[in-house]
mmCIF entry with sequence, helices, sheets and N, C-alpha, C, O atoms, coordinates in Angstrom:
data_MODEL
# 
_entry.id   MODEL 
# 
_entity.id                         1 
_entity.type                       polymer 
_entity.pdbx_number_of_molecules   1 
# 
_entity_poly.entity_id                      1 
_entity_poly.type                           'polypeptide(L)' 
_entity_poly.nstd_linkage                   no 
_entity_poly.nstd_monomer                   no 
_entity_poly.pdbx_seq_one_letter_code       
;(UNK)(UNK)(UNK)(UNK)(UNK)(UNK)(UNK)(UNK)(UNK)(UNK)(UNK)(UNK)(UNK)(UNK)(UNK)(UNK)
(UNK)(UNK)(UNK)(UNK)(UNK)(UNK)(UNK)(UNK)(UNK)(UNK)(UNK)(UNK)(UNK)(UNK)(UNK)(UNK)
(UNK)(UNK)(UNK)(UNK)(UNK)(UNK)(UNK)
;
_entity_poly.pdbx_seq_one_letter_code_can   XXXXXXXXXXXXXXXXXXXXXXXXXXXXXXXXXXXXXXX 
_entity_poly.pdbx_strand_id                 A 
# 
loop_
_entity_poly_seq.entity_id 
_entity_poly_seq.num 
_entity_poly_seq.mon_id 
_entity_poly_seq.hetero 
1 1  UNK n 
1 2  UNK n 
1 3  UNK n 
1 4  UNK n 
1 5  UNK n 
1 6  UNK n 
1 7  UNK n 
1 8  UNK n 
1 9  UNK n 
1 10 UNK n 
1 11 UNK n 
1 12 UNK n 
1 13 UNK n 
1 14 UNK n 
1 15 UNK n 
1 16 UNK n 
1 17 UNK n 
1 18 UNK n 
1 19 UNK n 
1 20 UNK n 
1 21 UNK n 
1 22 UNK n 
1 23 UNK n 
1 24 UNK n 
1 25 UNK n 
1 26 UNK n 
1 27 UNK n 
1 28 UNK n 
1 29 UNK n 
1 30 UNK n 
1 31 UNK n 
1 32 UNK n 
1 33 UNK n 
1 34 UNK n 
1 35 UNK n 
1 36 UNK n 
1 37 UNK n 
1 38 UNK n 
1 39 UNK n 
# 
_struct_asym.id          A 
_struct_asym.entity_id   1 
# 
_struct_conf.conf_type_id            HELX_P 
_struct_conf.id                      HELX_P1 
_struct_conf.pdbx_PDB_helix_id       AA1 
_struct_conf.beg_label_comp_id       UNK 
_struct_conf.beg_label_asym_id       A 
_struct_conf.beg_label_seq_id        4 
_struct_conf.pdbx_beg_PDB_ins_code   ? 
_struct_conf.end_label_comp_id       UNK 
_struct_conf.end_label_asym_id       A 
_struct_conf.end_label_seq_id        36 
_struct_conf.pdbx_end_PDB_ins_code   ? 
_struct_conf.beg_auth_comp_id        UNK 
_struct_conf.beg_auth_asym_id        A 
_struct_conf.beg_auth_seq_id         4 
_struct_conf.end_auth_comp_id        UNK 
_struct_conf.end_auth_asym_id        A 
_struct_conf.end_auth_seq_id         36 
_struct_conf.pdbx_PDB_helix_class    1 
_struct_conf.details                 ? 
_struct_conf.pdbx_PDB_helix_length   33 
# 
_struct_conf_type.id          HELX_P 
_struct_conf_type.criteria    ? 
_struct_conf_type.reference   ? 
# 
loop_
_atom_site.group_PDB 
_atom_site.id 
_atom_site.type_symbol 
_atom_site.label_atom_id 
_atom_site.label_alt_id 
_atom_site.label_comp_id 
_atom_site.label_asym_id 
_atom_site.label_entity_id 
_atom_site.label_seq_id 
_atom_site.pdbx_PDB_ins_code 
_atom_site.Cartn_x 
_atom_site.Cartn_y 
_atom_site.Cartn_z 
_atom_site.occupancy 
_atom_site.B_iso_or_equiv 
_atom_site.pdbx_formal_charge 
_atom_site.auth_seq_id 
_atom_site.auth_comp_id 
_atom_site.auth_asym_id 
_atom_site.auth_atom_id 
_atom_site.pdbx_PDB_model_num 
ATOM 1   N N  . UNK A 1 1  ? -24.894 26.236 -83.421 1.00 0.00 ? 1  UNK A N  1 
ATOM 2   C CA . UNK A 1 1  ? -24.281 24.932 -83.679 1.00 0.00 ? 1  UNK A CA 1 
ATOM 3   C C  . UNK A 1 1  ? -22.831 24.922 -83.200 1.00 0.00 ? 1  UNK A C  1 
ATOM 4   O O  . UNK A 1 1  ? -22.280 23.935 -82.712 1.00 0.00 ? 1  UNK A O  1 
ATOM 5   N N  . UNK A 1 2  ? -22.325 25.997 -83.369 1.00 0.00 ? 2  UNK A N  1 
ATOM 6   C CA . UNK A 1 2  ? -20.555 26.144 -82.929 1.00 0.00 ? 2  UNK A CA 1 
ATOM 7   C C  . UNK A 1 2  ? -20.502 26.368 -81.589 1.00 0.00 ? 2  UNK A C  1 
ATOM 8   O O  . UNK A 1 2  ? -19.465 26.481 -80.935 1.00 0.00 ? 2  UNK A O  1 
ATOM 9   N N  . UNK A 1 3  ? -21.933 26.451 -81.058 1.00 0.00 ? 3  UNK A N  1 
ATOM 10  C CA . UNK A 1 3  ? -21.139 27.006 -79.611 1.00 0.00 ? 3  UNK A CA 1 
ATOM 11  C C  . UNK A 1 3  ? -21.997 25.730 -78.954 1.00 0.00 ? 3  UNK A C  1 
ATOM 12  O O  . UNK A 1 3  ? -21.732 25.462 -77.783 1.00 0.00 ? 3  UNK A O  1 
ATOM 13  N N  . UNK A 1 4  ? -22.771 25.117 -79.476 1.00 0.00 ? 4  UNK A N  1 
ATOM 14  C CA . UNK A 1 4  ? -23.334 24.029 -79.243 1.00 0.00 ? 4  UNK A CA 1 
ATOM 15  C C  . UNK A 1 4  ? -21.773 23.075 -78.963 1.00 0.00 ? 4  UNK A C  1 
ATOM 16  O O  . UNK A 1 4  ? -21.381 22.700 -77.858 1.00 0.00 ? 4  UNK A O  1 
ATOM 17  N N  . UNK A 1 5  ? -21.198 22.878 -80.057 1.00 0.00 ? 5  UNK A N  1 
ATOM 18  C CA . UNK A 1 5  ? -20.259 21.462 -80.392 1.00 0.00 ? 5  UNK A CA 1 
ATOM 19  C C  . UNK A 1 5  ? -18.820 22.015 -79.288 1.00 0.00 ? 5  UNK A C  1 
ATOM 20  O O  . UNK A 1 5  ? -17.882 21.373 -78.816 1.00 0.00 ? 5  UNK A O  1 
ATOM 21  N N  . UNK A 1 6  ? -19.232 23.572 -79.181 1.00 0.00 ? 6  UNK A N  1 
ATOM 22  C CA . UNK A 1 6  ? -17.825 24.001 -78.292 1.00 0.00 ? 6  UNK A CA 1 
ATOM 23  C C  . UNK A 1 6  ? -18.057 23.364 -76.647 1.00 0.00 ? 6  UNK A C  1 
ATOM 24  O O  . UNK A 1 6  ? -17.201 22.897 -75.896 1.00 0.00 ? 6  UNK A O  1 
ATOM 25  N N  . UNK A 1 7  ? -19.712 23.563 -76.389 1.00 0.00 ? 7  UNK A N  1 
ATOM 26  C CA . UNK A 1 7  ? -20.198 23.545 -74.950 1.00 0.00 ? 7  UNK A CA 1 
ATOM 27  C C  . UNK A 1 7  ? -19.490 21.473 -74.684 1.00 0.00 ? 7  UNK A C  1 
ATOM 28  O O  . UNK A 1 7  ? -18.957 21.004 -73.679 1.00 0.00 ? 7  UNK A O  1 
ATOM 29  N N  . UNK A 1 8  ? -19.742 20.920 -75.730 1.00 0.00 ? 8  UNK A N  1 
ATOM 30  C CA . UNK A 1 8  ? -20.191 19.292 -75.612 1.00 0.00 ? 8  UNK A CA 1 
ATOM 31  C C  . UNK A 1 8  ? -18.437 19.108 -75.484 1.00 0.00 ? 8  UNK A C  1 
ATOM 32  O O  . UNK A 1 8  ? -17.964 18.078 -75.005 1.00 0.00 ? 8  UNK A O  1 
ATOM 33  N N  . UNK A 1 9  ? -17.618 20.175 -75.947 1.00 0.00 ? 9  UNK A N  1 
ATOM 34  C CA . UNK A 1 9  ? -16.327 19.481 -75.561 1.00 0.00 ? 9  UNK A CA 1 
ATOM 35  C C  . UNK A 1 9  ? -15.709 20.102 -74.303 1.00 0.00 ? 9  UNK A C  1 
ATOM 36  O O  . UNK A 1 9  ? -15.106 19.477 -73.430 1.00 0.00 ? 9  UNK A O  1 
ATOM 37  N N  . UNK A 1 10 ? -15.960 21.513 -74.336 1.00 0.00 ? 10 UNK A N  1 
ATOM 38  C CA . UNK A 1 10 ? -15.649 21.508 -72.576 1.00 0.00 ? 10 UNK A CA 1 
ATOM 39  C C  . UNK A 1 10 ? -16.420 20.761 -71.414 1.00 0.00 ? 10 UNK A C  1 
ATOM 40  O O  . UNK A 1 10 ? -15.996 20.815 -70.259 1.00 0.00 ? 10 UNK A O  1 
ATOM 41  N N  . UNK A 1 11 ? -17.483 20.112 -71.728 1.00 0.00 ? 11 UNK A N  1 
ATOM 42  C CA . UNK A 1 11 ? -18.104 19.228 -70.843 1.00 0.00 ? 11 UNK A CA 1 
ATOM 43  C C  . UNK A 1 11 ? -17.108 18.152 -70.775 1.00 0.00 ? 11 UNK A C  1 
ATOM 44  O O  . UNK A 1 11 ? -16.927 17.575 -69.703 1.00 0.00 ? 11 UNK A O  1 
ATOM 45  N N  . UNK A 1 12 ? -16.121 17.676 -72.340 1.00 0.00 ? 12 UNK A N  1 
ATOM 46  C CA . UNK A 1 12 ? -15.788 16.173 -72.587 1.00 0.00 ? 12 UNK A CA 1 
ATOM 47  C C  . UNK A 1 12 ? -14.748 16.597 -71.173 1.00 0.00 ? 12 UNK A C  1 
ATOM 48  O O  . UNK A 1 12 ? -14.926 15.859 -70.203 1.00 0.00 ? 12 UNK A O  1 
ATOM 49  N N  . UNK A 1 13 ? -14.173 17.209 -71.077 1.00 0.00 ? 13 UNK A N  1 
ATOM 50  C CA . UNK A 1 13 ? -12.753 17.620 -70.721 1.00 0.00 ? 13 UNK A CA 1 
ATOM 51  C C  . UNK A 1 13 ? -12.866 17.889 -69.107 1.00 0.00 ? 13 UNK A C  1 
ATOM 52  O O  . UNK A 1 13 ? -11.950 17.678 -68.313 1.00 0.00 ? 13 UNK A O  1 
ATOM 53  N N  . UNK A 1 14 ? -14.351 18.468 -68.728 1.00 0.00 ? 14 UNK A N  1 
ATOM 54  C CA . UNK A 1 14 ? -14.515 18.094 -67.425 1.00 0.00 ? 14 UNK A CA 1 
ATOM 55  C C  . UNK A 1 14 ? -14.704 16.745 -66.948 1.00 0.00 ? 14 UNK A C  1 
ATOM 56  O O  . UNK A 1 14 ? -14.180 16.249 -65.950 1.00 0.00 ? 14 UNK A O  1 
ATOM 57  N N  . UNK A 1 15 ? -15.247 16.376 -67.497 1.00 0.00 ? 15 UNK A N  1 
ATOM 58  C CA . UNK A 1 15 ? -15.781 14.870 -67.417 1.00 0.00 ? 15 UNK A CA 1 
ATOM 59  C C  . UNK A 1 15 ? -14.256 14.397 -67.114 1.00 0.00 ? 15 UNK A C  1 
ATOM 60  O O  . UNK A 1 15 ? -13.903 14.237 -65.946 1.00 0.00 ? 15 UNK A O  1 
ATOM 61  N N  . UNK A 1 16 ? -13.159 14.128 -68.438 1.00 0.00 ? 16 UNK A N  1 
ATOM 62  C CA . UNK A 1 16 ? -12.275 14.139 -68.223 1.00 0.00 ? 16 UNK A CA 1 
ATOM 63  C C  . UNK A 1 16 ? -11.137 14.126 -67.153 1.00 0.00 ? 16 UNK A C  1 
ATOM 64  O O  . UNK A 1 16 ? -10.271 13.272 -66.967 1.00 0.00 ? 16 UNK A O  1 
ATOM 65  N N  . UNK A 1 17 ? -11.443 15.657 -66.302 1.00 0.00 ? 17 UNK A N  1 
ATOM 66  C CA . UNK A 1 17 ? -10.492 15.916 -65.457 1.00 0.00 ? 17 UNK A CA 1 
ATOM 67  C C  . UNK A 1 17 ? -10.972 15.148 -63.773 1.00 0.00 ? 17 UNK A C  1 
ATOM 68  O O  . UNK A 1 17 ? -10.249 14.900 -62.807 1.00 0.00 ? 17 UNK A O  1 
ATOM 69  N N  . UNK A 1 18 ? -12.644 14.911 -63.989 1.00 0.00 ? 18 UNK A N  1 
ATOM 70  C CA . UNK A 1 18 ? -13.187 14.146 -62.994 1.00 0.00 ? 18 UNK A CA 1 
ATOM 71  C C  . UNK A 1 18 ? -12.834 13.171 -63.090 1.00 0.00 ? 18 UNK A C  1 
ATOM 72  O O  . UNK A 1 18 ? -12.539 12.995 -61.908 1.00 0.00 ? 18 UNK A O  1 
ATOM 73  N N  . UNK A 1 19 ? -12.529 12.076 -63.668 1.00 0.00 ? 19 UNK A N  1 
ATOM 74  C CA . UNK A 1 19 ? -12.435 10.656 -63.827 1.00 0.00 ? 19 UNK A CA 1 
ATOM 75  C C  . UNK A 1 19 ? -11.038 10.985 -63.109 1.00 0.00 ? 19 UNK A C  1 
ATOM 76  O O  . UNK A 1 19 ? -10.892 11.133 -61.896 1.00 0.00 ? 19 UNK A O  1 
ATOM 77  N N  . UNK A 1 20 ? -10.104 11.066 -64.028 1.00 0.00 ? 20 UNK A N  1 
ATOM 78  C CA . UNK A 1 20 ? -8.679  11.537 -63.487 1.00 0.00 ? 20 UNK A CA 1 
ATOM 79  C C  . UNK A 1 20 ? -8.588  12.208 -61.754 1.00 0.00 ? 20 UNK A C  1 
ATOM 80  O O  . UNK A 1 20 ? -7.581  11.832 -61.155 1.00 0.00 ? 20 UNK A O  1 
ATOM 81  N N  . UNK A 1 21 ? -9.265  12.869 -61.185 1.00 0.00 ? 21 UNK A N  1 
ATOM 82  C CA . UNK A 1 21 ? -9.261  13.409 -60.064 1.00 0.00 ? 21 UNK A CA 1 
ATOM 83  C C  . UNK A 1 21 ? -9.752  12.479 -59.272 1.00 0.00 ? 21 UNK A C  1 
ATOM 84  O O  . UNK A 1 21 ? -9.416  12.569 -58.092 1.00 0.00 ? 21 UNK A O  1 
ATOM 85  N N  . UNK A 1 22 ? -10.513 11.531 -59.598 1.00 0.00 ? 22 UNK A N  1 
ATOM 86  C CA . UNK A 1 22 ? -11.138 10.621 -59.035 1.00 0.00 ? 22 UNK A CA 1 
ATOM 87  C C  . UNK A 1 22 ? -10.072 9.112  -58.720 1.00 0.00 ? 22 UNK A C  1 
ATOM 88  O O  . UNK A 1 22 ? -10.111 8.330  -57.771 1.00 0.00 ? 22 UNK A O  1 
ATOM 89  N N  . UNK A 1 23 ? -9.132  9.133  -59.994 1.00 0.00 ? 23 UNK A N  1 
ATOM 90  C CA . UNK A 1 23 ? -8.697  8.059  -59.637 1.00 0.00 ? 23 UNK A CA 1 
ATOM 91  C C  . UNK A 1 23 ? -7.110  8.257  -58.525 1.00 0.00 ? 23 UNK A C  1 
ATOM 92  O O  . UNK A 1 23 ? -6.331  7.494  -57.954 1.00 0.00 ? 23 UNK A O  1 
ATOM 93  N N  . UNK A 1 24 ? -7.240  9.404  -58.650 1.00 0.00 ? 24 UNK A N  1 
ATOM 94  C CA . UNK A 1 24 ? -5.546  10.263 -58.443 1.00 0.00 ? 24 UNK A CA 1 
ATOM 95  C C  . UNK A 1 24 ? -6.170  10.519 -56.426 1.00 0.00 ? 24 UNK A C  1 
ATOM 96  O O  . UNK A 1 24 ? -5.635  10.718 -55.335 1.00 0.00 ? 24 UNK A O  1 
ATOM 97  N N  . UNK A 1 25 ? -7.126  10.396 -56.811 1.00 0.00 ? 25 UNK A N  1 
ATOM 98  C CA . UNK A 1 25 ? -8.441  10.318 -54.810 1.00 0.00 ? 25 UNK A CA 1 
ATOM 99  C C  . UNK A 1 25 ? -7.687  8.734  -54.546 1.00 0.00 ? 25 UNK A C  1 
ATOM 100 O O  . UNK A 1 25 ? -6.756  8.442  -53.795 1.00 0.00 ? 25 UNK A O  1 
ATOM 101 N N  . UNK A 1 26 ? -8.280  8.100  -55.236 1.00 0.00 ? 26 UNK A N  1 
ATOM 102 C CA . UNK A 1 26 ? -7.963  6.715  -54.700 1.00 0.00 ? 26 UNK A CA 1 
ATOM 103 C C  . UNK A 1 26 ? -6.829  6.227  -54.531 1.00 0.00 ? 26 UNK A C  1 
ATOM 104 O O  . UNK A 1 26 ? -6.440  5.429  -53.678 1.00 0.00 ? 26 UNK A O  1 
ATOM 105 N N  . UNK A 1 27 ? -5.878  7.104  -56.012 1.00 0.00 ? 27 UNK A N  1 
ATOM 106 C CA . UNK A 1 27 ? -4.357  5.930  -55.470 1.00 0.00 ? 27 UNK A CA 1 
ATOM 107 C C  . UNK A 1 27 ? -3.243  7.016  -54.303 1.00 0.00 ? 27 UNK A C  1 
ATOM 108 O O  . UNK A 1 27 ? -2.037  6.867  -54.108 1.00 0.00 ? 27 UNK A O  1 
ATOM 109 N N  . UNK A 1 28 ? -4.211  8.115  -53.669 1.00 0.00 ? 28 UNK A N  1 
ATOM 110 C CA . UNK A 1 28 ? -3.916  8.918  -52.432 1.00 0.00 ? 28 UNK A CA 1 
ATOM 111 C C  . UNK A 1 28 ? -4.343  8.472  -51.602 1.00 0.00 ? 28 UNK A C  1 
ATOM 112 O O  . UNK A 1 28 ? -3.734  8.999  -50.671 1.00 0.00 ? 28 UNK A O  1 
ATOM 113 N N  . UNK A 1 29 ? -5.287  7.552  -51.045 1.00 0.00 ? 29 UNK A N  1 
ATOM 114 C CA . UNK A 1 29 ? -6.113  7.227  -50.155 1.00 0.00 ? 29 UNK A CA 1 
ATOM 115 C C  . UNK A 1 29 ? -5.483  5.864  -49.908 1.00 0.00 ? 29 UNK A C  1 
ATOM 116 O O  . UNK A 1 29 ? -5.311  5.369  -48.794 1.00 0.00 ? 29 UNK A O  1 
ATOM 117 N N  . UNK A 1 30 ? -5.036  5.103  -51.523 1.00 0.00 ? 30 UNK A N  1 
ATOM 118 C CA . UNK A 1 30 ? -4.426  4.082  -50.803 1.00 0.00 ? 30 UNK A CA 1 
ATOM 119 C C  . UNK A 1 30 ? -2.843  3.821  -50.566 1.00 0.00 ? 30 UNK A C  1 
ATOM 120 O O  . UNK A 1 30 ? -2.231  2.785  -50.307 1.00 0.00 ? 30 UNK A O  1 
ATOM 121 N N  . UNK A 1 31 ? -2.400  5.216  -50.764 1.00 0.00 ? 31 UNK A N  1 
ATOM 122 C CA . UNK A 1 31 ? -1.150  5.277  -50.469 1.00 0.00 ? 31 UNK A CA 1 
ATOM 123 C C  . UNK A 1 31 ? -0.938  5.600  -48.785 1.00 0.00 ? 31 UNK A C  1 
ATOM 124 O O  . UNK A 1 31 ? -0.218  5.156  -47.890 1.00 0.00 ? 31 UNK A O  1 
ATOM 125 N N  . UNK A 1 32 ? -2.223  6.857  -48.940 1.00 0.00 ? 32 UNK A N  1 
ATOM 126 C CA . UNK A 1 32 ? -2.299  7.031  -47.324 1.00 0.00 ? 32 UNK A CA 1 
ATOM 127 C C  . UNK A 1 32 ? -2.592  6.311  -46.163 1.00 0.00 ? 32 UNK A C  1 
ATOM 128 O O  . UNK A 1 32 ? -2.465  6.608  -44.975 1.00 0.00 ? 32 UNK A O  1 
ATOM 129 N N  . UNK A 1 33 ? -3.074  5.148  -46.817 1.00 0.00 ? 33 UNK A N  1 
ATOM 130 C CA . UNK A 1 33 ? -3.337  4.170  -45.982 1.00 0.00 ? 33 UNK A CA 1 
ATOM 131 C C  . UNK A 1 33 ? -2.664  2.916  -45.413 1.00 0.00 ? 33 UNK A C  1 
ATOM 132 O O  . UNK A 1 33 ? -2.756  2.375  -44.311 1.00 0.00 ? 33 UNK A O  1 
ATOM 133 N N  . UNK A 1 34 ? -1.958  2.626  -46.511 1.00 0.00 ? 34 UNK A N  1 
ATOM 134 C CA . UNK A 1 34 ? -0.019  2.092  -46.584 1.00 0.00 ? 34 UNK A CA 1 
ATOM 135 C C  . UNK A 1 34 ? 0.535   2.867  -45.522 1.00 0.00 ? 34 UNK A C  1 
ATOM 136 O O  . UNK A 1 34 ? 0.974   2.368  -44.485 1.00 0.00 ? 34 UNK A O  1 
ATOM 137 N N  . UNK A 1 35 ? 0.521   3.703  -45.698 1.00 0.00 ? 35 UNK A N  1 
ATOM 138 C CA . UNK A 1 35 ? 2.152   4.774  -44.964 1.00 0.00 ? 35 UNK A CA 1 
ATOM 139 C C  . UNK A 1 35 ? 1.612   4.951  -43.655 1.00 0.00 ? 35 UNK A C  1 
ATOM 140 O O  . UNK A 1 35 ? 2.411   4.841  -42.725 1.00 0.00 ? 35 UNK A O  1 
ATOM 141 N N  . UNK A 1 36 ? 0.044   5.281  -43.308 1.00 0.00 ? 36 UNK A N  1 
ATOM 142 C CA . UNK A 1 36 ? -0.307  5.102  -41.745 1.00 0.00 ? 36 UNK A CA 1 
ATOM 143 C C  . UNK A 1 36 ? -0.474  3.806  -41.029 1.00 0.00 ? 36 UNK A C  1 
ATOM 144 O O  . UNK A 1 36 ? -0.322  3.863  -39.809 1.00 0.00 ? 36 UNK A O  1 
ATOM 145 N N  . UNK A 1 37 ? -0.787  2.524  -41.612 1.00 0.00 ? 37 UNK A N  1 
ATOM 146 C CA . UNK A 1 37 ? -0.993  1.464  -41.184 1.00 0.00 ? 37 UNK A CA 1 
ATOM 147 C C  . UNK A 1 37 ? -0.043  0.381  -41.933 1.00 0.00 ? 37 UNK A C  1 
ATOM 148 O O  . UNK A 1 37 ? -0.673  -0.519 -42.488 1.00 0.00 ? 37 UNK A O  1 
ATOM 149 N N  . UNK A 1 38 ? 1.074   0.334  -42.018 1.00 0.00 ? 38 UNK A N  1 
ATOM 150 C CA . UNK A 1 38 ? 1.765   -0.849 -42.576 1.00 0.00 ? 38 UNK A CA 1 
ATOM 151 C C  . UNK A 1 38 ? 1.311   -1.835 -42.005 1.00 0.00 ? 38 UNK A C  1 
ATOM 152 O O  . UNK A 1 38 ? 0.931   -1.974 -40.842 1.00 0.00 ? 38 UNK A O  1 
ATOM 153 N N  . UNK A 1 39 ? 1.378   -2.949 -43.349 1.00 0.00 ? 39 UNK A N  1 
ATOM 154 C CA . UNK A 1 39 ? 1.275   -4.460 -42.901 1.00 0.00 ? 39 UNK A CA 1 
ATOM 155 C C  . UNK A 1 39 ? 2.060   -4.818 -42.464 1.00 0.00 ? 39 UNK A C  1 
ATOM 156 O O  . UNK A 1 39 ? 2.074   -5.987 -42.079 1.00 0.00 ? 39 UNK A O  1 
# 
């Protein structure tokens, strides 16, 4: 049960660091995309 409830929170925390990595992708992609192609 303890290593059960331990597994479900290092999952939370990957999950976690994906969302975050994911959005930190996009506001790089649209920064990079600013700075090579100005309007």
């Amino acid at each position: 049960m303890y290593s059960r409830d331990r597994q479900r929170r290092r999952a939370l925390v990957v999950f976690q660091l994906f969302v975050y990595g994911a959005m930190l992708a996009m506001f790089l992609i649209q920064l990079y995309m600013l700075i090579v192609r100005p309007w």
